[in-house]
PyMOL Python script that loads the backbone (N, CA, C, O; Angstrom):
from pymol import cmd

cmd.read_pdbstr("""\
ATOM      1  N   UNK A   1       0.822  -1.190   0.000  1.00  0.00           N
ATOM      2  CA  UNK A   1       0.000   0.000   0.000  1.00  0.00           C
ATOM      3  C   UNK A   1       0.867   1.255   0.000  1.00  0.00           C
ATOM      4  O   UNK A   1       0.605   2.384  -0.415  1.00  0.00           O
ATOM      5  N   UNK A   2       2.062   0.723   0.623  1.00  0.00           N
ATOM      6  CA  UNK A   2       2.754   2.854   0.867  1.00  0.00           C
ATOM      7  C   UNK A   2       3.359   2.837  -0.636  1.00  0.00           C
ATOM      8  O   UNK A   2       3.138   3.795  -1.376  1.00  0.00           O
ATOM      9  N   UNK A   3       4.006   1.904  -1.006  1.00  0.00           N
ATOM     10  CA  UNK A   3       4.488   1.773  -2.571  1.00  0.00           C
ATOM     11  C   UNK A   3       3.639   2.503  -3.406  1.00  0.00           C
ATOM     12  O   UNK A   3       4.037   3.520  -3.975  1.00  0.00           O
ATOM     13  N   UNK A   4       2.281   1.989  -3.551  1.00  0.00           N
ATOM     14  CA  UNK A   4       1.412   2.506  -4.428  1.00  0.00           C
ATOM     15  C   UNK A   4       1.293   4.255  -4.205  1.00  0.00           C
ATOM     16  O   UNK A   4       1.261   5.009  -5.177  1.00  0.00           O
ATOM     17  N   UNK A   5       1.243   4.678  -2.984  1.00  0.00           N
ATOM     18  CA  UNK A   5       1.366   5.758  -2.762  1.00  0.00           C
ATOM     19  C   UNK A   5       2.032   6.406  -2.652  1.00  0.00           C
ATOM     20  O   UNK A   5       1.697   7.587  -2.563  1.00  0.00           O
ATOM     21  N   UNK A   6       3.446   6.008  -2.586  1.00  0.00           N
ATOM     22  CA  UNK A   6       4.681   7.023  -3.335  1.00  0.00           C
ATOM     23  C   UNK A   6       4.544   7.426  -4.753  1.00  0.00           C
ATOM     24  O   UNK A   6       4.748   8.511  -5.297  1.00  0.00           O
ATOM     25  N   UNK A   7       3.999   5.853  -5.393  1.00  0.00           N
ATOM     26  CA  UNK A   7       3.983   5.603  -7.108  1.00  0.00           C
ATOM     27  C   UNK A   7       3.090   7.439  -7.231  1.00  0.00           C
ATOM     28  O   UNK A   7       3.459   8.579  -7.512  1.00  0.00           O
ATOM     29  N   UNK A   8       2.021   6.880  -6.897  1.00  0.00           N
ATOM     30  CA  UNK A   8       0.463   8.233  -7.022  1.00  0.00           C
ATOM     31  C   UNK A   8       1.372   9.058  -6.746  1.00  0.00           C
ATOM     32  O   UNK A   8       2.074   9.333  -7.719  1.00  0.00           O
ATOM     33  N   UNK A   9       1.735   9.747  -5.459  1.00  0.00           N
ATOM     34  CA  UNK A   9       2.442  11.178  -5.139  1.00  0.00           C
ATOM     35  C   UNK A   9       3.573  11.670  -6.154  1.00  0.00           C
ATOM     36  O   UNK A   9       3.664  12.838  -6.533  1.00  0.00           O
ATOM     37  N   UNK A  10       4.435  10.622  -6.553  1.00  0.00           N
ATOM     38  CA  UNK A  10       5.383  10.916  -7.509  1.00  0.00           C
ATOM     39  C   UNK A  10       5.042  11.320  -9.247  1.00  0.00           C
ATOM     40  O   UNK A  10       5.811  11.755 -10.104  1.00  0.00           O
ATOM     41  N   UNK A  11       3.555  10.969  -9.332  1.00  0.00           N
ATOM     42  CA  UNK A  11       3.223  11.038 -10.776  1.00  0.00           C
ATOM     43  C   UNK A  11       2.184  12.338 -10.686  1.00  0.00           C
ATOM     44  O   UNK A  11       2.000  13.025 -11.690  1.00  0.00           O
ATOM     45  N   UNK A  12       1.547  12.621  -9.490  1.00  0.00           N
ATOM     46  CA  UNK A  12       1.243  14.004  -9.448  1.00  0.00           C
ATOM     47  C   UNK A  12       1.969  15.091  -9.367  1.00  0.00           C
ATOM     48  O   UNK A  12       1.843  16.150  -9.982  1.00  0.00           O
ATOM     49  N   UNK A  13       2.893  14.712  -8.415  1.00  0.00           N
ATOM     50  CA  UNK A  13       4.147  15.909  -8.629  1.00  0.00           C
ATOM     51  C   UNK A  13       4.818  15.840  -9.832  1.00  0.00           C
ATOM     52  O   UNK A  13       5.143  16.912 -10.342  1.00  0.00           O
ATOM     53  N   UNK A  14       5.021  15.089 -10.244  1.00  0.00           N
ATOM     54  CA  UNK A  14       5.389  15.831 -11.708  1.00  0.00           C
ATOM     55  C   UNK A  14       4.353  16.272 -13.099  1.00  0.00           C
ATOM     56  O   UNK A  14       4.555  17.093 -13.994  1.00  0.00           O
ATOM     57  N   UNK A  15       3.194  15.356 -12.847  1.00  0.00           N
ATOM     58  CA  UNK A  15       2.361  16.115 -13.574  1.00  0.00           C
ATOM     59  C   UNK A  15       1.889  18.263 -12.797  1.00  0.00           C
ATOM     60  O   UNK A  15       1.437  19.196 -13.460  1.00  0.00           O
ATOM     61  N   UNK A  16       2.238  18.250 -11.402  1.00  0.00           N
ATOM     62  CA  UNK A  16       2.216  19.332 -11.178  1.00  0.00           C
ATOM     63  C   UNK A  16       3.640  20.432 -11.581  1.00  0.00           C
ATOM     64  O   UNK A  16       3.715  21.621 -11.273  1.00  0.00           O
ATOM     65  N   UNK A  17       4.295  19.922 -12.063  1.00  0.00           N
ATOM     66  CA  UNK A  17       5.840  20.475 -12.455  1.00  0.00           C
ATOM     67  C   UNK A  17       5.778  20.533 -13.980  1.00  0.00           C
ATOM     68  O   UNK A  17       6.401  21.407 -14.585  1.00  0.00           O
ATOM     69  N   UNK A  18       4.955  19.515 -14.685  1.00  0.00           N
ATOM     70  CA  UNK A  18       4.914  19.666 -16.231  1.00  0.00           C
ATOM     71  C   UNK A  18       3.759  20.798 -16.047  1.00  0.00           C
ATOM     72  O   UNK A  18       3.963  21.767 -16.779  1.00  0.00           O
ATOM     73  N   UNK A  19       3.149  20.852 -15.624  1.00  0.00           N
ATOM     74  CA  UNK A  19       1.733  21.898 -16.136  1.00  0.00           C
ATOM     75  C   UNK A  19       2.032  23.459 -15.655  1.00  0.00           C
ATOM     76  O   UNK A  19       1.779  24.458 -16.327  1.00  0.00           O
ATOM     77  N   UNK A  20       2.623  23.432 -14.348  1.00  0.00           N
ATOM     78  CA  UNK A  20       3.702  24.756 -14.118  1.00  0.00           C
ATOM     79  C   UNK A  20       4.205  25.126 -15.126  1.00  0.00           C
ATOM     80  O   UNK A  20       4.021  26.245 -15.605  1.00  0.00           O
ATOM     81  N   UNK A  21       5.198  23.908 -15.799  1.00  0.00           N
ATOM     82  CA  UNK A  21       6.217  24.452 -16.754  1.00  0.00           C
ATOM     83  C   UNK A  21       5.655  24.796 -18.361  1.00  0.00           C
ATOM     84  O   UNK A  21       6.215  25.410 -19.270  1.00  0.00           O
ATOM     85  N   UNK A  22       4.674  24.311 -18.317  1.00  0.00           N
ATOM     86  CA  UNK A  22       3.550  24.608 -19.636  1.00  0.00           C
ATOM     87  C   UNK A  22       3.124  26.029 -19.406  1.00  0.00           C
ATOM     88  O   UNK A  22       3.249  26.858 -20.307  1.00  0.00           O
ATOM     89  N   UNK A  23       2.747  26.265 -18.519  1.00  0.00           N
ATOM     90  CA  UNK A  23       1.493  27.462 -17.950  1.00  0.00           C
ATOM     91  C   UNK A  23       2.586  28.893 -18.036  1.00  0.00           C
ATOM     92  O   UNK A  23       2.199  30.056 -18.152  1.00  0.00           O
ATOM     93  N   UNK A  24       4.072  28.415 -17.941  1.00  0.00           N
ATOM     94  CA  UNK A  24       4.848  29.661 -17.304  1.00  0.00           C
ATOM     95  C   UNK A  24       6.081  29.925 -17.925  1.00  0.00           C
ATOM     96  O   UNK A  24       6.486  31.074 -18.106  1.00  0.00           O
ATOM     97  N   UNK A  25       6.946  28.507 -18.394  1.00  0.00           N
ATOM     98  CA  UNK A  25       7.541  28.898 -18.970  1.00  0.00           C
ATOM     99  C   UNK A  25       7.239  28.744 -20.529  1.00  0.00           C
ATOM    100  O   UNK A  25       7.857  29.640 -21.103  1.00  0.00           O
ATOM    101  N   UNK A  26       6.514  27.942 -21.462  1.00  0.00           N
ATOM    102  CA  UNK A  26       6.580  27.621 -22.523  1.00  0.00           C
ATOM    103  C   UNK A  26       5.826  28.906 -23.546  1.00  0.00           C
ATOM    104  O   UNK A  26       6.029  29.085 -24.747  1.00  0.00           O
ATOM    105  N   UNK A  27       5.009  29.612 -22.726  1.00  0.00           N
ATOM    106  CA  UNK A  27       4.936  30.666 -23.723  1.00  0.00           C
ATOM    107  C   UNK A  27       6.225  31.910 -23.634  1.00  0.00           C
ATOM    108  O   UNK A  27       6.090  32.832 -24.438  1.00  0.00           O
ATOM    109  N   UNK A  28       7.006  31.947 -23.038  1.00  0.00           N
ATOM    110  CA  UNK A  28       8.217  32.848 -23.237  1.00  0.00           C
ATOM    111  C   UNK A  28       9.230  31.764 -24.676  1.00  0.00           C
ATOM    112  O   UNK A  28      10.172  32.345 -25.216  1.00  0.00           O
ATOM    113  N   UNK A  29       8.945  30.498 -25.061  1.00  0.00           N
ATOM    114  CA  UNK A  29      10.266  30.401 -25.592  1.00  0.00           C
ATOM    115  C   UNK A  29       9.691  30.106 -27.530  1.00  0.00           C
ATOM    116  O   UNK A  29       8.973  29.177 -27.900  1.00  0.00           O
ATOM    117  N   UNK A  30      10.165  30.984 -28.250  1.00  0.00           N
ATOM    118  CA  UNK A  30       9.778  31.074 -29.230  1.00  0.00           C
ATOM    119  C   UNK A  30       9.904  30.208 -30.254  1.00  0.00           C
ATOM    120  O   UNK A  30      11.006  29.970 -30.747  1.00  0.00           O
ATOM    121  N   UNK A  31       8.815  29.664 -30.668  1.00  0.00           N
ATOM    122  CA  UNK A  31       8.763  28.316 -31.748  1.00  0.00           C
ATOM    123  C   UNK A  31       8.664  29.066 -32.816  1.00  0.00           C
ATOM    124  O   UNK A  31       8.049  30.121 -32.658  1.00  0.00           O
ATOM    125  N   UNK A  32       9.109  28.827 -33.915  1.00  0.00           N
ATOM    126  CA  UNK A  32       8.709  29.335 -35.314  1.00  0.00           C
ATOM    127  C   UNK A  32       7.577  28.551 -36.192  1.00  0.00           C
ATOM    128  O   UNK A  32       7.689  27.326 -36.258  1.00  0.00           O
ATOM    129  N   UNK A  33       6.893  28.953 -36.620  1.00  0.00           N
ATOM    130  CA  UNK A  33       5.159  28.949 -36.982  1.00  0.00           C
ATOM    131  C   UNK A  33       5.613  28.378 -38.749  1.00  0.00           C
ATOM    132  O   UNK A  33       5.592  29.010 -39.806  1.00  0.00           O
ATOM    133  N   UNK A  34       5.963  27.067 -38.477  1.00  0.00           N
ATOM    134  CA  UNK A  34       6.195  26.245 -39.520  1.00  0.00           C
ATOM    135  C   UNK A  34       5.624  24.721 -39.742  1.00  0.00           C
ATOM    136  O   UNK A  34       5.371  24.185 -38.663  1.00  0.00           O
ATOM    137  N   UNK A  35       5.425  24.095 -40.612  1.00  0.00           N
ATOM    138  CA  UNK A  35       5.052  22.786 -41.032  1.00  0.00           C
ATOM    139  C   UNK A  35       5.865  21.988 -39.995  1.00  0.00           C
ATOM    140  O   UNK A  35       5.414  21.380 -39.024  1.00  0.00           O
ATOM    141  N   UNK A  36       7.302  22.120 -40.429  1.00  0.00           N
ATOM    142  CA  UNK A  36       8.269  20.966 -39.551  1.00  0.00           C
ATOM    143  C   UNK A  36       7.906  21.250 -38.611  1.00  0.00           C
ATOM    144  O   UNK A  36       7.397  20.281 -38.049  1.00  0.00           O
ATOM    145  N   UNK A  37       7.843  22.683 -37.686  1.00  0.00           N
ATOM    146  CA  UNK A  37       7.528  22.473 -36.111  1.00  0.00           C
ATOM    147  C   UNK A  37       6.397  21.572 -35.527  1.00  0.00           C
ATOM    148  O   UNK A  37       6.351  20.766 -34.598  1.00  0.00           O
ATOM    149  N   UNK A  38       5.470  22.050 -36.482  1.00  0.00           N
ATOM    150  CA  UNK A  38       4.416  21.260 -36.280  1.00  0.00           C
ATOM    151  C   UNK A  38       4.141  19.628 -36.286  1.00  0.00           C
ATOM    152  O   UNK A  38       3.194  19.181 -35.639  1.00  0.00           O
ATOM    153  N   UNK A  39       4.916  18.856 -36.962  1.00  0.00           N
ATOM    154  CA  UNK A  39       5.180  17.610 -37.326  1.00  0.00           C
ATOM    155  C   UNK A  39       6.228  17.109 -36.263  1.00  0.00           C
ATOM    156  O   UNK A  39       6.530  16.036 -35.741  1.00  0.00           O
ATOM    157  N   UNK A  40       6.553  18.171 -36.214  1.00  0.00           N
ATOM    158  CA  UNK A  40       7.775  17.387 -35.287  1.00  0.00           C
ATOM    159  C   UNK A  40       6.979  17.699 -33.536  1.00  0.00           C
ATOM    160  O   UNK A  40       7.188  16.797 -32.725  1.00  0.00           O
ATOM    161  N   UNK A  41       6.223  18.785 -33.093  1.00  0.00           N
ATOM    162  CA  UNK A  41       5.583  18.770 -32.274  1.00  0.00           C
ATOM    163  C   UNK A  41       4.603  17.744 -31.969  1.00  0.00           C
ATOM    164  O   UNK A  41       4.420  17.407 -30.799  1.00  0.00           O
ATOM    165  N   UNK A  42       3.915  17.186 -32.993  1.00  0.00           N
ATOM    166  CA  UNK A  42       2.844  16.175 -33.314  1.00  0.00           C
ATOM    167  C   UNK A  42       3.483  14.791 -32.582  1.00  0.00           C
ATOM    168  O   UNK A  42       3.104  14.156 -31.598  1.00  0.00           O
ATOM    169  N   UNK A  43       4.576  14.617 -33.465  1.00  0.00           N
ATOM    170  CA  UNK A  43       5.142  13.415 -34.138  1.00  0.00           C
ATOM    171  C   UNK A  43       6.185  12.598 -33.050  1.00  0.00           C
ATOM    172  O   UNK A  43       6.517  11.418 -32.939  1.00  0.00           O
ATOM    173  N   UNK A  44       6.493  13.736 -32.376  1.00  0.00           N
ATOM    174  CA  UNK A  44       7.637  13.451 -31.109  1.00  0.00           C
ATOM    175  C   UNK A  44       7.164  12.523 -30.049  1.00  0.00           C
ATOM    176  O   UNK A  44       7.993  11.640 -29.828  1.00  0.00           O
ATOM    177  N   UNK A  45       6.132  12.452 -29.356  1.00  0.00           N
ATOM    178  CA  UNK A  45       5.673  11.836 -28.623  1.00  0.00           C
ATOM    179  C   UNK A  45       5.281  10.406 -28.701  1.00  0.00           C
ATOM    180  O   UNK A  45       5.246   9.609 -27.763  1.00  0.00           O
ATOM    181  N   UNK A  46       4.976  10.179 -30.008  1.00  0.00           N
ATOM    182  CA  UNK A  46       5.115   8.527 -30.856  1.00  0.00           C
ATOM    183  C   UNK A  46       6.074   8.074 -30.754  1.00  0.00           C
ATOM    184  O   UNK A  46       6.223   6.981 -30.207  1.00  0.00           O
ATOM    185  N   UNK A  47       7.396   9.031 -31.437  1.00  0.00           N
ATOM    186  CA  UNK A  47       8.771   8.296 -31.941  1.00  0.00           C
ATOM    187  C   UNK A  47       9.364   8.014 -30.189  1.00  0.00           C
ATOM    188  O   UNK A  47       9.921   6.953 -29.908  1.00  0.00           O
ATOM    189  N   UNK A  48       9.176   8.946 -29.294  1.00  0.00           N
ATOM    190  CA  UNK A  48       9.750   8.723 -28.168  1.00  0.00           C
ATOM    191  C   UNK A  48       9.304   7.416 -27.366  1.00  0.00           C
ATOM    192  O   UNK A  48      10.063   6.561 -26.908  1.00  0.00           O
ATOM    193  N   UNK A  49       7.897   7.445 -27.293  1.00  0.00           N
ATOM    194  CA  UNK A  49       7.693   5.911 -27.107  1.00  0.00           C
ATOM    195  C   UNK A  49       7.999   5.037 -27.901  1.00  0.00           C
ATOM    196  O   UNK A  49       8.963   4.689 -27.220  1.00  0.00           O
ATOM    197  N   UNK A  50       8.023   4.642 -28.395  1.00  0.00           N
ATOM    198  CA  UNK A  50       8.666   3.510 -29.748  1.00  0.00           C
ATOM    199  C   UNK A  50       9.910   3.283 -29.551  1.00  0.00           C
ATOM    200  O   UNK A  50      10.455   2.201 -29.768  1.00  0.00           O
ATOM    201  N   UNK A  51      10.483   4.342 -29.102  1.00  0.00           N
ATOM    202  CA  UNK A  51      11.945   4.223 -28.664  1.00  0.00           C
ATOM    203  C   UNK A  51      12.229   3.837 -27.546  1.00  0.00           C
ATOM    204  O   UNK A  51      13.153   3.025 -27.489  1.00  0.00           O
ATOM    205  N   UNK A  52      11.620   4.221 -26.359  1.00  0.00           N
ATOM    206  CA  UNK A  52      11.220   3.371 -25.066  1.00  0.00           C
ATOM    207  C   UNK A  52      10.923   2.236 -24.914  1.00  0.00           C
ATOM    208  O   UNK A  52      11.215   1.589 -23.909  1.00  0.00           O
ATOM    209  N   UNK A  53      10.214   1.750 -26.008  1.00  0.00           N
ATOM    210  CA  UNK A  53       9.431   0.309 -25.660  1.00  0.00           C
ATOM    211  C   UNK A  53      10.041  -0.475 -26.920  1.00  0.00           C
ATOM    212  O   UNK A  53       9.605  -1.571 -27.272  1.00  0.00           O
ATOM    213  N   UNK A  54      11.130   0.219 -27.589  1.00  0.00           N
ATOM    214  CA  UNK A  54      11.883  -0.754 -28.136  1.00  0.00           C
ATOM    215  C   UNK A  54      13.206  -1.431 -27.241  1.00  0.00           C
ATOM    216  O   UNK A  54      13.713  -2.541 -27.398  1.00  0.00           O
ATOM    217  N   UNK A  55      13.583  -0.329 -26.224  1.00  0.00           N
ATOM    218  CA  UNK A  55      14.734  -0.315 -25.571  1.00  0.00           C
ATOM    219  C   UNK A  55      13.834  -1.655 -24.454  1.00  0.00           C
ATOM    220  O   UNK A  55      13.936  -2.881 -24.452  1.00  0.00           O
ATOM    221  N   UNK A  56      13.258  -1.007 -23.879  1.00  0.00           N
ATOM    222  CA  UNK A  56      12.357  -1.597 -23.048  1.00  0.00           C
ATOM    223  C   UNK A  56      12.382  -3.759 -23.920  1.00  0.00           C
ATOM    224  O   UNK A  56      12.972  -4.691 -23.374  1.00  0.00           O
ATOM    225  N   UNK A  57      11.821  -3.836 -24.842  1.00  0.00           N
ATOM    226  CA  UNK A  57      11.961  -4.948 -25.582  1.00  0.00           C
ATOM    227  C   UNK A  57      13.319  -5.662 -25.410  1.00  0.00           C
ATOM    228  O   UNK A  57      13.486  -6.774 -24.911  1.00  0.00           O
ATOM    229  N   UNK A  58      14.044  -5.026 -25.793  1.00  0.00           N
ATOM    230  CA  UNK A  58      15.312  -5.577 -26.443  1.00  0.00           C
ATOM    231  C   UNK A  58      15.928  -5.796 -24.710  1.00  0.00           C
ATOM    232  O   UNK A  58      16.606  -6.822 -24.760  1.00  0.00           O
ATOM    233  N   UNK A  59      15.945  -5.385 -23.628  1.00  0.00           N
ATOM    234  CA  UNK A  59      16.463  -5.666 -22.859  1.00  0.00           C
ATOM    235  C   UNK A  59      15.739  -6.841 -21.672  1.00  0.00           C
ATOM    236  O   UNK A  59      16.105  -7.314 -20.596  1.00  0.00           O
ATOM    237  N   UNK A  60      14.679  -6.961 -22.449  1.00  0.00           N
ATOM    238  CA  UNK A  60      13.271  -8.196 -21.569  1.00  0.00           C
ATOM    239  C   UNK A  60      14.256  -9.349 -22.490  1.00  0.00           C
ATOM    240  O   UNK A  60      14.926 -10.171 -21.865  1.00  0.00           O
ATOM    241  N   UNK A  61      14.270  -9.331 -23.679  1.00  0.00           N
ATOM    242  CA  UNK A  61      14.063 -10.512 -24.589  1.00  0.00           C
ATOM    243  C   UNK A  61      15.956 -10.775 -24.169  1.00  0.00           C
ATOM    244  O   UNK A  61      16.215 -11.974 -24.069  1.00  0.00           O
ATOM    245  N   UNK A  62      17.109  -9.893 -23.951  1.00  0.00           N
ATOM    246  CA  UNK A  62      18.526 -10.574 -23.769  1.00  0.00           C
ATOM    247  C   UNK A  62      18.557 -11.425 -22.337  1.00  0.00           C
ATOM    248  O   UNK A  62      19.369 -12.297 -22.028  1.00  0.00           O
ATOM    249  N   UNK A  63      17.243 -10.834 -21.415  1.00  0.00           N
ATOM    250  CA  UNK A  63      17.554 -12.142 -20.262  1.00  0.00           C
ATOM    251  C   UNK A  63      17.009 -13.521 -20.144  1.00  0.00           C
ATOM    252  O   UNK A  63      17.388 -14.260 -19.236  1.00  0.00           O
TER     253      UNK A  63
END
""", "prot")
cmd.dss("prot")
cmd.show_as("cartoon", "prot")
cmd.util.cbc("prot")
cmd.orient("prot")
């Protein structure tokens, strides 16, 4: 039970640290108003998992 509730406390605090950092800093830092940004804004969050859960794979399947 306390496990689970570190797990919870630890994934709110940082969802409270990503939404801070959305809310406060991300409109000061200037993106340029292009196709690629956009694709690559889109697109990043796929390739990063895929890349996780390939790493993730490949190190289940060598033991």
């Amino acid at each position: 039970m306390n496990n689970q509730f570190g797990f919870l406390a630890k994934v709110l605090l940082l969802s409270v640290v990503l939404s801070l950092f959305i809310k406060y800093v991300a409109p000061t830092v200037p993106i340029p108003e292009s196709d690629v940004s956009a694709l690559i804004l889109v697109l990043s969050p796929t390739v990063i998992m895929a890349v996780l859960l390939g790493v993730r794979f490949r190190a289940v399947r060598n033991l």
